[in-house]
C-alpha beads as a LAMMPS data file, in Angstrom:
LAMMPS data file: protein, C-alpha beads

243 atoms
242 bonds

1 atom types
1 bond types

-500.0 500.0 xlo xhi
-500.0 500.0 ylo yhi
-500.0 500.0 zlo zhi

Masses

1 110.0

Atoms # bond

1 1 1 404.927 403.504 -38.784
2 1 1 404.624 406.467 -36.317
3 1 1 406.744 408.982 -38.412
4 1 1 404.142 409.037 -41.439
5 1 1 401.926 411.319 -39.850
6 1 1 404.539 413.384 -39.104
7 1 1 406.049 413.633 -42.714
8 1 1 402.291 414.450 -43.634
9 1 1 401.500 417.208 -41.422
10 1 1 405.182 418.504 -42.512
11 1 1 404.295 418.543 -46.397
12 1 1 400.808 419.921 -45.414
13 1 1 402.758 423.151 -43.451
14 1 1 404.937 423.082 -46.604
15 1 1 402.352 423.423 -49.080
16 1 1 399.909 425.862 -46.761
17 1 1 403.288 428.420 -47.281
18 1 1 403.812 427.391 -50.782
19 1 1 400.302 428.474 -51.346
20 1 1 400.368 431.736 -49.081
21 1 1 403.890 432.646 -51.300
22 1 1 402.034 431.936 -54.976
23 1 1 399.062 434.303 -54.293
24 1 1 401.168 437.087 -52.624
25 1 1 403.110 436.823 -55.586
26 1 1 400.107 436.573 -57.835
27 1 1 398.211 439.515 -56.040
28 1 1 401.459 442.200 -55.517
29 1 1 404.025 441.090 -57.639
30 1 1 406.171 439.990 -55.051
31 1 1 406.856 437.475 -52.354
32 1 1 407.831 439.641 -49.526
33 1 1 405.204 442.743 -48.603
34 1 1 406.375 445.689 -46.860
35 1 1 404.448 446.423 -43.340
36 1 1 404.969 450.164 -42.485
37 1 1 405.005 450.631 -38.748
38 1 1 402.864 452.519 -36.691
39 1 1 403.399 456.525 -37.627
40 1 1 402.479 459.911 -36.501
41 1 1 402.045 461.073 -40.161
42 1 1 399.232 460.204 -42.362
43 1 1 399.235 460.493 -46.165
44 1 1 396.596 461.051 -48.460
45 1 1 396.937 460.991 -52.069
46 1 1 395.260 462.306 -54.929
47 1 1 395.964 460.340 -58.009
48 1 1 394.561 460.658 -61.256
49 1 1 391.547 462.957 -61.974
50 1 1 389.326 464.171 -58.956
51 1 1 385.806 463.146 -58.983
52 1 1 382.998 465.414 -58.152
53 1 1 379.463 465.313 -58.721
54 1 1 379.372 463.290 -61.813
55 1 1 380.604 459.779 -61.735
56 1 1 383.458 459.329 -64.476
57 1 1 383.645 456.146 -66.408
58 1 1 385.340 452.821 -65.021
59 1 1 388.418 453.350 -67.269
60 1 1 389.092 456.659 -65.696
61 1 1 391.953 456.299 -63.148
62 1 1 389.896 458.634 -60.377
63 1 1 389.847 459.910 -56.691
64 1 1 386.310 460.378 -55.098
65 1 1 386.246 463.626 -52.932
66 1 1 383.990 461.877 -51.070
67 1 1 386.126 459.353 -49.787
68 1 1 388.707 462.576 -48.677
69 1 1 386.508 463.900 -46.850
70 1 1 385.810 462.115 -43.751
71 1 1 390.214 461.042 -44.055
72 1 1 390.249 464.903 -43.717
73 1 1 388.005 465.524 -40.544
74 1 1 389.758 462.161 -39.032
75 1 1 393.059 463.381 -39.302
76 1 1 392.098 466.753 -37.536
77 1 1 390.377 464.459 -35.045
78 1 1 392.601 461.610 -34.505
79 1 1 395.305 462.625 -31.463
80 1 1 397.976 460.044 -32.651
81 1 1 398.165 461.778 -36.013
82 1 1 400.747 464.505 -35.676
83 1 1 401.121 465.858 -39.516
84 1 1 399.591 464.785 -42.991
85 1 1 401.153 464.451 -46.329
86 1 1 399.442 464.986 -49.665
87 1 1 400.867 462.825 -52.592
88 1 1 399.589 464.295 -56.108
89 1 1 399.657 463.353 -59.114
90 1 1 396.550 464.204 -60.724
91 1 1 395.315 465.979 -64.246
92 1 1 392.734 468.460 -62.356
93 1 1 388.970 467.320 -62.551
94 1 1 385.671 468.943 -60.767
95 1 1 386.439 472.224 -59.895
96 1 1 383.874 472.502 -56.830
97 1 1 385.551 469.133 -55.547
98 1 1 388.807 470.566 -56.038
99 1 1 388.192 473.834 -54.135
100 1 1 386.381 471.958 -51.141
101 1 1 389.392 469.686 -50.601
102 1 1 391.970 472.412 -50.654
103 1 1 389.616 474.260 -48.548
104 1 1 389.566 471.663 -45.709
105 1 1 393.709 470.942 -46.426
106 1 1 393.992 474.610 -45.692
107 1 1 391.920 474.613 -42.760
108 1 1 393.304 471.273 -40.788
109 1 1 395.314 472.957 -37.653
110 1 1 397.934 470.193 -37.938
111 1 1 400.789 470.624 -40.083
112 1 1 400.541 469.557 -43.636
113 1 1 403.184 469.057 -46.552
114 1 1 402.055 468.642 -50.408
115 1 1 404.505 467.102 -52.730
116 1 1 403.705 467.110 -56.818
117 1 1 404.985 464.080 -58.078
118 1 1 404.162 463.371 -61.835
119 1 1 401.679 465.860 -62.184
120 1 1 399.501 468.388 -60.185
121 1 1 397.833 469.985 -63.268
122 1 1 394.425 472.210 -63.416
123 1 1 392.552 472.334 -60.194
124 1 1 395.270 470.137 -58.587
125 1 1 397.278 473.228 -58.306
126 1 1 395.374 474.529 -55.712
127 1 1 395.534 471.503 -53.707
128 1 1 399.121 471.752 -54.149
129 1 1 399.686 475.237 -52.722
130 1 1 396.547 474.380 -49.519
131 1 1 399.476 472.664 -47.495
132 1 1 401.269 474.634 -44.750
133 1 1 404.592 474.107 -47.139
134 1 1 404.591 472.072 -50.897
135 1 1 407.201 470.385 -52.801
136 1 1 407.580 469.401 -56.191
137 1 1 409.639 466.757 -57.986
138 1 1 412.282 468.387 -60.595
139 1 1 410.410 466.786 -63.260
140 1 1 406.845 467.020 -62.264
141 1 1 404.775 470.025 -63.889
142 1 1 401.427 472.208 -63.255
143 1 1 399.449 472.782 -65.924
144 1 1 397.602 476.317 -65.368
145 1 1 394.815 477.117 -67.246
146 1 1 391.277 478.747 -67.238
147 1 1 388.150 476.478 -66.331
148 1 1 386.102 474.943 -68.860
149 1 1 382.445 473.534 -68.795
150 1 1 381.711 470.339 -69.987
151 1 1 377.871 469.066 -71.425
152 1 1 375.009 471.530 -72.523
153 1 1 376.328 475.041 -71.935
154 1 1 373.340 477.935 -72.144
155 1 1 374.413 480.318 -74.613
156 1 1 373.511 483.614 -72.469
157 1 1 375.668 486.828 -70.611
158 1 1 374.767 484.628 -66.725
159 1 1 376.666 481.472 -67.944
160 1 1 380.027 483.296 -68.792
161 1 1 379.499 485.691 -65.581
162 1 1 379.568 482.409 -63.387
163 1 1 382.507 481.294 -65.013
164 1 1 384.320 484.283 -64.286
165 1 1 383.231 484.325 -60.660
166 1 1 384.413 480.346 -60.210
167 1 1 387.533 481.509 -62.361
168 1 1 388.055 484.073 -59.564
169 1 1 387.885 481.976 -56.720
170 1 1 390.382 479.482 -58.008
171 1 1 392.889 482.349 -58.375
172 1 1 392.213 484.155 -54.879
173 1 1 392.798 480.986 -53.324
174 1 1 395.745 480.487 -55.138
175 1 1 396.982 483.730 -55.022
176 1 1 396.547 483.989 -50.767
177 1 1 397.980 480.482 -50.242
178 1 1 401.234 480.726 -52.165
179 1 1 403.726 483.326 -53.188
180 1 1 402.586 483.914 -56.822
181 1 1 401.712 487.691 -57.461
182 1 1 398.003 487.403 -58.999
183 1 1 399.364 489.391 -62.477
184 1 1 401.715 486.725 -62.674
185 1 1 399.390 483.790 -62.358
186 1 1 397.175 485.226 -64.820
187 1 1 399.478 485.826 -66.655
188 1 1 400.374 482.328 -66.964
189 1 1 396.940 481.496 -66.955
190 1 1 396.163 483.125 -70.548
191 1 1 399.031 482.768 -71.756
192 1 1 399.075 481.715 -75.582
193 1 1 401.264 478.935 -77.518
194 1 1 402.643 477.444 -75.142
195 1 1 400.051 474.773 -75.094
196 1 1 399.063 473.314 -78.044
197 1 1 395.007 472.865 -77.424
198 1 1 394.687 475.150 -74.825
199 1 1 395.842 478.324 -73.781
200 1 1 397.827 478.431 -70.184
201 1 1 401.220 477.251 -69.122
202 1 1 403.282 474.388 -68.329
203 1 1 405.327 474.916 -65.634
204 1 1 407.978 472.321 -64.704
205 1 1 409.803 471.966 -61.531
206 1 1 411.888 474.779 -60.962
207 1 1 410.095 477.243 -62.746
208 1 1 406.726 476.824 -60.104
209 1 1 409.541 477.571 -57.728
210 1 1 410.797 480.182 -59.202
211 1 1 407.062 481.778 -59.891
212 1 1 406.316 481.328 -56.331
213 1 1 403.763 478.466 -56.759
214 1 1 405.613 475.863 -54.797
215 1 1 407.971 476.563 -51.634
216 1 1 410.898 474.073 -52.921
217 1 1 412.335 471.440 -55.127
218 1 1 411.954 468.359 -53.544
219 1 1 411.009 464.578 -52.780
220 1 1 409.541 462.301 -50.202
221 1 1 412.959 462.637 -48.206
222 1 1 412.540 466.764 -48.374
223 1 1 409.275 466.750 -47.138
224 1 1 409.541 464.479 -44.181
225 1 1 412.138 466.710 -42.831
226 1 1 410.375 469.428 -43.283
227 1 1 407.044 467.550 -41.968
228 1 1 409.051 466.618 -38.788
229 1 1 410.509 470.024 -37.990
230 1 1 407.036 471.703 -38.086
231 1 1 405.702 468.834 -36.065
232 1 1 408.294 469.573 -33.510
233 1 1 407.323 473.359 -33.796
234 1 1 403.325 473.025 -33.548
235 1 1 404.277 470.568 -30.183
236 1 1 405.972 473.706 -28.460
237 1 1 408.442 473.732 -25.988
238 1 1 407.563 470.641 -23.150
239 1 1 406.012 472.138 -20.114
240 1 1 408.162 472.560 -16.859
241 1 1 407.086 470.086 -13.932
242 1 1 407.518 472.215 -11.051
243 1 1 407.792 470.630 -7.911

Bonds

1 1 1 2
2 1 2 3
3 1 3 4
4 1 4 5
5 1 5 6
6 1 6 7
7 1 7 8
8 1 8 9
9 1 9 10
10 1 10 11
11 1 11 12
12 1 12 13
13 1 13 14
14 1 14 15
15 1 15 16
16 1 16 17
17 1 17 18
18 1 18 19
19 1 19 20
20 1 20 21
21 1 21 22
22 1 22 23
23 1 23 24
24 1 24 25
25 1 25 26
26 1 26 27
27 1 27 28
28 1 28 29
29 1 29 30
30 1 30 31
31 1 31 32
32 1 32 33
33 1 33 34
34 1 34 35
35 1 35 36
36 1 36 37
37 1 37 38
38 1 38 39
39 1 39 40
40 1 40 41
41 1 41 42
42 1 42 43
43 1 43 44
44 1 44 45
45 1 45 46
46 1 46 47
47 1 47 48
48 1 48 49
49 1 49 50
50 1 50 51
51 1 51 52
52 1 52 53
53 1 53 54
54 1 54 55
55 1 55 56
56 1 56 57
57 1 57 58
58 1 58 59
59 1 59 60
60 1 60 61
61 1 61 62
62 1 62 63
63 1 63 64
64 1 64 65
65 1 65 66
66 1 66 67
67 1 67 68
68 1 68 69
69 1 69 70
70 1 70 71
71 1 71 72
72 1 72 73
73 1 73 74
74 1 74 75
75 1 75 76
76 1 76 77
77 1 77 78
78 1 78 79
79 1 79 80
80 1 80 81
81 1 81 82
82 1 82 83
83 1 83 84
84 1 84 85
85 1 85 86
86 1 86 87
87 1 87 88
88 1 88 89
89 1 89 90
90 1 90 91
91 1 91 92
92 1 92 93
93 1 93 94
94 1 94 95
95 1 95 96
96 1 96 97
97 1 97 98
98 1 98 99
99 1 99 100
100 1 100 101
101 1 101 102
102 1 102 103
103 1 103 104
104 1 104 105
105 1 105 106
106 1 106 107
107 1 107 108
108 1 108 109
109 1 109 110
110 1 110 111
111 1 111 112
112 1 112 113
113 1 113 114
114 1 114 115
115 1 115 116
116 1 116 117
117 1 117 118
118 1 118 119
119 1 119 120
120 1 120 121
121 1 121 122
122 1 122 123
123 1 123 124
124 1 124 125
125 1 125 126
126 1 126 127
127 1 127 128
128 1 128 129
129 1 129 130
130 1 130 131
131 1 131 132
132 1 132 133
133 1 133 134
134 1 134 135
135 1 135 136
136 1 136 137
137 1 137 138
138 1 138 139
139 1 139 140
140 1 140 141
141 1 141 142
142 1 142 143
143 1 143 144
144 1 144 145
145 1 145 146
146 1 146 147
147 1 147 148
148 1 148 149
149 1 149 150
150 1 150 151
151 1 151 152
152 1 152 153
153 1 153 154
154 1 154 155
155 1 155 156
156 1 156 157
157 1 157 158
158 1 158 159
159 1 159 160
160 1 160 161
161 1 161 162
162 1 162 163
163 1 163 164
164 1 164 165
165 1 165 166
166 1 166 167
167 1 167 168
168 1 168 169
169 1 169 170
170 1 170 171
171 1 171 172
172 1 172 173
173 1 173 174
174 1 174 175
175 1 175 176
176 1 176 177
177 1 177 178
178 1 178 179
179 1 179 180
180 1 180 181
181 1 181 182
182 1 182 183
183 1 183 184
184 1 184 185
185 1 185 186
186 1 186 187
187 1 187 188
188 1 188 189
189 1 189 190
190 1 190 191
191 1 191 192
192 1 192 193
193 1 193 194
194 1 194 195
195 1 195 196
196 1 196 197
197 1 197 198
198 1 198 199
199 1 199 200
200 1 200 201
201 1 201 202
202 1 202 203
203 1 203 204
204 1 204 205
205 1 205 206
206 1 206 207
207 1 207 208
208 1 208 209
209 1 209 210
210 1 210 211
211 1 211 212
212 1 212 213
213 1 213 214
214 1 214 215
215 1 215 216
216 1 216 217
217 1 217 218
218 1 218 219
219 1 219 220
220 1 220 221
221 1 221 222
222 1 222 223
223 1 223 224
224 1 224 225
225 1 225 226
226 1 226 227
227 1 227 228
228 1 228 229
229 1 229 230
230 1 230 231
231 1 231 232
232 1 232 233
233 1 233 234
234 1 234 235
235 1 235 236
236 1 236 237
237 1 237 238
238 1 238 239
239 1 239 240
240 1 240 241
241 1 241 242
242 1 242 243
């Protein structure tokens, strides 16, 4: 009589993990879920298009600038973070929002590592090239091409003059944070036929190494190295206790 309570409590436990395993498969997709330890490194990633000032519909995969931001100054902030790496895979989006994050990437006195992934097309290539070194996947490619306006566009000599000047700033920051000669990247950025709807380039892998848009060929493995060995160098040599 004193051992039911005991098989109850047991079958209670039983179904409390039953329960626990159902919805982790239910919300992930799997029954065990990964912890990452404690790390030195912080990523940030930039998927889909980059949000600005106008809010994009809810079917848009998007990243919100906004939230960057403060990750940015936190990271600069934070002692226990050592490096940052910036995952992209993105189709471009504002170009103001675009600039300001590679502007703060470029700025952060820690050392950072960009790796395209699927995509780091438009104003993601300037993200891309706003880390201290940047990586790309052999199949991921950079779409360059000039800006564009979207909504009511006044039809007068001012409108096209501030295009150029925004058009200008893109490439200068471009052109001073990578190895691309600024002929070349305009050259790629008016190019005709090789897109279909647009004019500008695709450039795949090897090629945006080859240009001098991205410093190597590589994956997550490359760029931890190559995160670690900078860290290592930005620490210095360990001062001398003298007695």
């Amino acid at each position: 009589m004193e051992k039911q309570p005991a098989k109850k409590d047991n079958q209670n436990q039983g179904d409390q993990s039953g329960n626990s395993l159902v919805q982790k498969i239910q919300q992930l997709g799997q029954s065990n879920v990964p912890q990452a330890p404690d790390s030195n490194i912080h990523v940030l990633s930039i998927i889909g298009q980059v949000e600005g000032h106008v809010q994009l519909p809810s079917q848009n995969k998007t990243t919100k600038y906004e939230h960057l931001l403060p990750q940015l100054i936190a990271v600069e902030q934070n002692p226990k973070i050592e490096g940052l790496i910036i995952l992209l895979n993105t189709v471009g989006g504002d170009v103001e929002a675009g600039l300001a994050l590679s502007e703060m990437m470029a700025s952060i006195s820690k050392p950072t590592v960009s790796i395209v992934l699927g995509g780091g097309h438009s104003i993601g290539v300037p993200i891309a090239v706003s880390a201290d070194h940047s990586f790309i996947a052999p199949t991921a490619t950079m779409t360059i091409h000039p800006i564009r306006l979207n909504g009511l566009v006044i039809g007068v000599p001012q409108t096209f003059e501030y295009m150029d000047k925004m058009q200008d700033r893109v490439i200068d920051f471009v052109v001073n944070h990578s190895n691309i000669e600024e002929e070349k990247f305009k050259e790629l950025m008016f190019a005709k036929g090789n897109l279909t709807r647009d004019i500008g380039t695709n450039v795949i892998g090897t090629d945006a190494v080859e240009y001098g848009l991205i410093d190597g060929v590589g994956g997550v493995s490359q760029a931890m190295v190559k995160l670690n060995e900078m860290i290592e160098d930005n620490q210095g040599p360990e001062e001398q206790v003298i007695q």
